[in-house]
C-alpha positions as CSV (number, residue, x, y, z in Angstrom):
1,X,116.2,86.3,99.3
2,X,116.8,89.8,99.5
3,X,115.0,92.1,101.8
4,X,115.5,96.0,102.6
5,X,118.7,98.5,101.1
6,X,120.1,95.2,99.5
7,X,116.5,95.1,97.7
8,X,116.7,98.3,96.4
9,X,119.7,98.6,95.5
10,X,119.2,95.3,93.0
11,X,116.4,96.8,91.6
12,X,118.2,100.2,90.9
13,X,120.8,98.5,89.0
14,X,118.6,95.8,87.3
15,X,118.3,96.9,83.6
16,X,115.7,96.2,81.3
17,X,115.5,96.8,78.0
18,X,112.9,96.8,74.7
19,X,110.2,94.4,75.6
20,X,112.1,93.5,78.8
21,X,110.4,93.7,82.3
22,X,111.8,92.8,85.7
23,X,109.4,91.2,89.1
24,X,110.1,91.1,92.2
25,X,107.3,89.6,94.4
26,X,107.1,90.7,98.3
27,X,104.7,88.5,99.2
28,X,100.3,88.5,98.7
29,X,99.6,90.7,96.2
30,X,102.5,93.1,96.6
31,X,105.0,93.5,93.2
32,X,107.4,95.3,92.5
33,X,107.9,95.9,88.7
34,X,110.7,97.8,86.7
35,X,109.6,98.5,83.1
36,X,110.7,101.1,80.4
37,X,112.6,102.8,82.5
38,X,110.2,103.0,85.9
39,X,109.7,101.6,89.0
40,X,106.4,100.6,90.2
41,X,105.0,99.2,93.2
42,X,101.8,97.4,93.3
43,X,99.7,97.0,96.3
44,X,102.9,97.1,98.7
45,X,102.0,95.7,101.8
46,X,105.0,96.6,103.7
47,X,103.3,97.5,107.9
48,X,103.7,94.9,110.5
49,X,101.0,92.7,111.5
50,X,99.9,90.3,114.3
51,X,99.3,87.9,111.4
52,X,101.1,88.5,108.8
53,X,102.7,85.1,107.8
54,X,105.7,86.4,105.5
55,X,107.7,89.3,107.4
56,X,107.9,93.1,105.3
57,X,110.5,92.4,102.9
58,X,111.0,96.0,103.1
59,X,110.4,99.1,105.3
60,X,108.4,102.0,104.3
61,X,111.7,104.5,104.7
62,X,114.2,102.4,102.2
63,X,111.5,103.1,99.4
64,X,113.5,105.4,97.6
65,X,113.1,104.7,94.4
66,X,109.4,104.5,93.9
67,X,107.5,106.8,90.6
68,X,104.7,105.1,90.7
69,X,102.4,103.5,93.8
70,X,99.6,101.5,92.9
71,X,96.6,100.9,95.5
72,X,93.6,98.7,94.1
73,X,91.5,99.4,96.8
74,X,91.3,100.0,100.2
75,X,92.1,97.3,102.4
76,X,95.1,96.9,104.7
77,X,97.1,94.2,102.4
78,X,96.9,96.3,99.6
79,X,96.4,99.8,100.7
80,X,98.5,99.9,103.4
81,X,97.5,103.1,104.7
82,X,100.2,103.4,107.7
83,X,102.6,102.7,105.6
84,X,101.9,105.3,102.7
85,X,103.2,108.7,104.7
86,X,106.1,107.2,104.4
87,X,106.5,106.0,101.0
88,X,105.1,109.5,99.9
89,X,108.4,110.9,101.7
90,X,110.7,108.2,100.8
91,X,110.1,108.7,97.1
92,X,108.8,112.1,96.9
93,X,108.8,112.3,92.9
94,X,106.4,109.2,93.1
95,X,102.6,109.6,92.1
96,X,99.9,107.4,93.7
97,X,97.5,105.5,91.5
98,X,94.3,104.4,93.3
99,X,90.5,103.9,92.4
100,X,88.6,107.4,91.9
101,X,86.5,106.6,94.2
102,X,88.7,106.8,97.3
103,X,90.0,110.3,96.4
104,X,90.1,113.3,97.8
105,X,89.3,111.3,101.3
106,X,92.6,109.3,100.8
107,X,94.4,112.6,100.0
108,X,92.9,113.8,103.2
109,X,93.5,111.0,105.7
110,X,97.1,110.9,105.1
111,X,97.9,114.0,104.8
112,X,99.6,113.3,101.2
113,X,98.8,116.3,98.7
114,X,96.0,115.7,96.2
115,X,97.8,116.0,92.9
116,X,100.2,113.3,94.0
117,X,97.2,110.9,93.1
118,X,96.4,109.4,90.3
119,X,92.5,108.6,90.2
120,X,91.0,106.0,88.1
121,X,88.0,104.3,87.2
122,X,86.9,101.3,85.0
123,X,87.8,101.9,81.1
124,X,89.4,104.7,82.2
125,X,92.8,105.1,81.1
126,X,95.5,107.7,81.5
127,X,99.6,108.5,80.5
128,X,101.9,108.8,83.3
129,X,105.7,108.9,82.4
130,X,105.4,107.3,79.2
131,X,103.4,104.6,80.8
132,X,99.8,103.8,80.2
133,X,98.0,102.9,82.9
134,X,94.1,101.6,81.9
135,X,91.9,100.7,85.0
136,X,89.6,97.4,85.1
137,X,86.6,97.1,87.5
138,X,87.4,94.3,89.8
139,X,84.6,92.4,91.9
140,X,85.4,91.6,95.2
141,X,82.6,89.2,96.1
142,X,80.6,91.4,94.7
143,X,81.2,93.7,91.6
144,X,80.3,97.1,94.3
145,X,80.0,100.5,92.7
146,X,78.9,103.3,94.4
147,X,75.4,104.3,94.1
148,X,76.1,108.7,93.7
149,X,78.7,108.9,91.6
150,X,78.5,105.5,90.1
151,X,82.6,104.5,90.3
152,X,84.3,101.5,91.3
153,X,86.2,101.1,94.8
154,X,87.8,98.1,93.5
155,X,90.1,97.8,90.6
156,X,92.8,96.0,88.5
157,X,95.3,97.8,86.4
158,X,96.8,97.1,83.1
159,X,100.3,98.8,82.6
160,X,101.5,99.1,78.8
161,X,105.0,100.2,77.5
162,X,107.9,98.9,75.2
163,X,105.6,96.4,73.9
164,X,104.3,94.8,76.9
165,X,100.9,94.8,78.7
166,X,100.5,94.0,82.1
167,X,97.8,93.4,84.2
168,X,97.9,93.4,88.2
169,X,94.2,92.3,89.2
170,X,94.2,93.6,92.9
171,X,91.6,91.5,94.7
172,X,88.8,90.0,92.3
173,X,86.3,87.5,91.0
174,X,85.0,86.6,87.9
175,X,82.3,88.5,86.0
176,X,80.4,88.5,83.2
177,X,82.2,90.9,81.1
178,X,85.8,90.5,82.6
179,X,87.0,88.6,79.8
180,X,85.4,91.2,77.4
181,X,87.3,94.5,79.2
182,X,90.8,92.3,79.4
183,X,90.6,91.0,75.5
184,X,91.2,94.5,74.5
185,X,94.9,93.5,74.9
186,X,97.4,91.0,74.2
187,X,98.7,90.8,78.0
188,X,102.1,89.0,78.5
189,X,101.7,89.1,82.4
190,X,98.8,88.8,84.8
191,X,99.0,88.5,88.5
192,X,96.1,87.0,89.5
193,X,95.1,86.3,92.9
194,X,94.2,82.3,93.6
195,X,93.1,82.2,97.4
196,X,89.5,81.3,96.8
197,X,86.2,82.2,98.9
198,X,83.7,80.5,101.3
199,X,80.8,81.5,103.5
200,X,83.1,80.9,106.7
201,X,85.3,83.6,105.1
202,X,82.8,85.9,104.3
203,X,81.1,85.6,107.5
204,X,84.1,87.0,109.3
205,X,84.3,89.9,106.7
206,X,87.0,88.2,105.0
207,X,86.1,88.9,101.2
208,X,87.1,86.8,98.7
209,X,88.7,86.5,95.2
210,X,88.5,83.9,92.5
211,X,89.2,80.2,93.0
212,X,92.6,78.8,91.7
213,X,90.5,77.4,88.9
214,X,88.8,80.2,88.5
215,X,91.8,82.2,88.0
216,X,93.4,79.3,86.1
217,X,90.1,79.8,83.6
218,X,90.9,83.7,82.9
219,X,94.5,83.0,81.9
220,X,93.6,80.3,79.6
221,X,90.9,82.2,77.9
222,X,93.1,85.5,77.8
223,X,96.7,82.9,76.6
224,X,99.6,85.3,78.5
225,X,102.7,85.0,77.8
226,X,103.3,84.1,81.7
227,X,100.7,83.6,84.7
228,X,101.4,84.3,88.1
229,X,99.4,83.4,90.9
230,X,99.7,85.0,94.0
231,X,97.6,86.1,96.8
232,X,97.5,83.0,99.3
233,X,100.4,82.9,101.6
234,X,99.7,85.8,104.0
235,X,97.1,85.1,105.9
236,X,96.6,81.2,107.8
237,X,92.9,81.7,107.4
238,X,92.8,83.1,103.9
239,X,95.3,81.0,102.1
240,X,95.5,78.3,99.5
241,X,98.4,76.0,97.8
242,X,99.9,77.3,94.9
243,X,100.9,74.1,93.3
244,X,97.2,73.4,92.8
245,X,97.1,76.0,90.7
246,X,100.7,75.0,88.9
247,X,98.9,71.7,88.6
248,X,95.9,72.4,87.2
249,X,97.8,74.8,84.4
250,X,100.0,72.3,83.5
251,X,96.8,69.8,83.0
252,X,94.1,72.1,81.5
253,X,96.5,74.6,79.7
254,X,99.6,73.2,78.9
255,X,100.8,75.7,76.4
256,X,100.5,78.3,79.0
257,X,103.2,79.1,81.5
258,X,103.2,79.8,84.8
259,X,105.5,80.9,87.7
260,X,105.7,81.3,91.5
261,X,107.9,83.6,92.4
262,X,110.3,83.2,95.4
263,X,110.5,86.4,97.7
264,X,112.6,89.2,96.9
265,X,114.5,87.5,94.0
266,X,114.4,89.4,90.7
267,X,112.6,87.4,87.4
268,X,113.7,89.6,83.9
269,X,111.2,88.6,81.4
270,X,112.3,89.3,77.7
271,X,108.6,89.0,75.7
272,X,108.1,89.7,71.2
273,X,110.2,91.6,69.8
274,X,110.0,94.7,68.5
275,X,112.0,96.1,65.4
């Protein structure tokens, strides 16, 4: 496992090519993808905590090589709102993509200038260095959207370029309509989170995401080239085991495949081709 300048310094040399991606997965929700030629960082949840259960594979500072930052919404894990000054300074060419809804508050809070953000909103889509980036409403428990202005502080991303669609979910349950907005591609990825909800949870304002067969479901209705499940290893109270969801794939959608990713190793993924 690799873990701070090491890290970065695989990821800077790792090339990828036509319909090629690379992954590397620093623990609960937080990826790190290299595709056509960019580096992008989803929902890195690099800050120390009392209980964090997998250590920062990397610190703020040796970000260097950032372009773009994704936030699906604002919570600690995934937002990690200490830890984005930094970033911001680290990479200073990188752009911050985040829900619409948060902005220019965001901007405001941590002092990092306004048109470094990237605001989004569900079926909204926009190009950022020959990458386009599409946002998906995502329903954390509940599918919230604020009453005003009417936009969504939750999202899920999908990232297309050189052939390949991806979609980070963020934190989310299923919804009537879900599979609708996602069928508008042919995704090869998804990261989906797998750590479930209950009303012990909820009660201590832990808010929840879809089951493992829940999540299991979406990728067999939307067929990806590969599945991965993540979201359940960073938290003792707010876990789950991955190999139930490996098991119940294997069972229900054999076809499909899946992966868990150790930390801080890279995956290249090579998908169709393209002439």
């Amino acid at each position: 496992m690799k873990t701070g300048q090491p890290l970065i310094e695989e990821i800077n040399a790792t090339e990828v090519g036509k319909n090629q991606c690379a992954v590397w997965w620093l623990g609960q929700q937080s990826f790190i993808v290299k595709l056509a030629g960019s580096i992008l960082y989803f929902d890195p949840f690099l800050s120390p905590h009392e209980r964090r259960l997998v250590a920062p594979l990397l610190k703020p500072q040796e970000v260097t090589n950032a372009d773009l930052i994704f936030g699906s919404h604002d919570h600690r894990d995934h937002l990690d709102r200490p830890a984005w000054p930094a970033l911001a300074q680290a990479s200073p060419a990188a752009r911050f993509v985040v829900p619409e809804a948060l902005l220019p508050a965001l901007a405001k809070d941590l002092a990092i200038p306004l048109e470094r953000f990237i605001g989004l909103d569900d079926g909204r889509t926009v190009i950022e260095r020959g990458l386009r980036i599409s946002a998906i409403a995502s329903a954390h428990e509940f599918l919230d959207r604020d009453p005003a202005t009417g936009r969504y502080p939750y999202l899920g991303f999908v990232v297309e370029a050189d052939g390949i669609a991806i979609y980070h979910a963020g934190d989310g349950c299923i919804y009537e309509g879900l599979q609708t907005k996602l069928r508008q591609w042919k995704l090869q990825m998804m990261f989906l989170p797998i750590n479930g909800r209950d009303a012990k949870r909820l009660a201590q304002n832990c808010i929840g995401n879809m089951t493992y067969q829940e999540a299991a479901d979406l990728a067999g209705a939307l067929a990806p080239e590969v599945t991965v499940p993540a979201h359940f290893d960073m938290f003792a109270r707010n876990g789950e085991n991955p190999e139930l969801f490996v098991d119940y794939m294997r069972v229900k959608y054999p076809r499909l495949k899946v992966m868990i990713f150790p930390y801080g190793e890279s995956r290249v993924f090579t998908f169709g081709r393209v002439d």
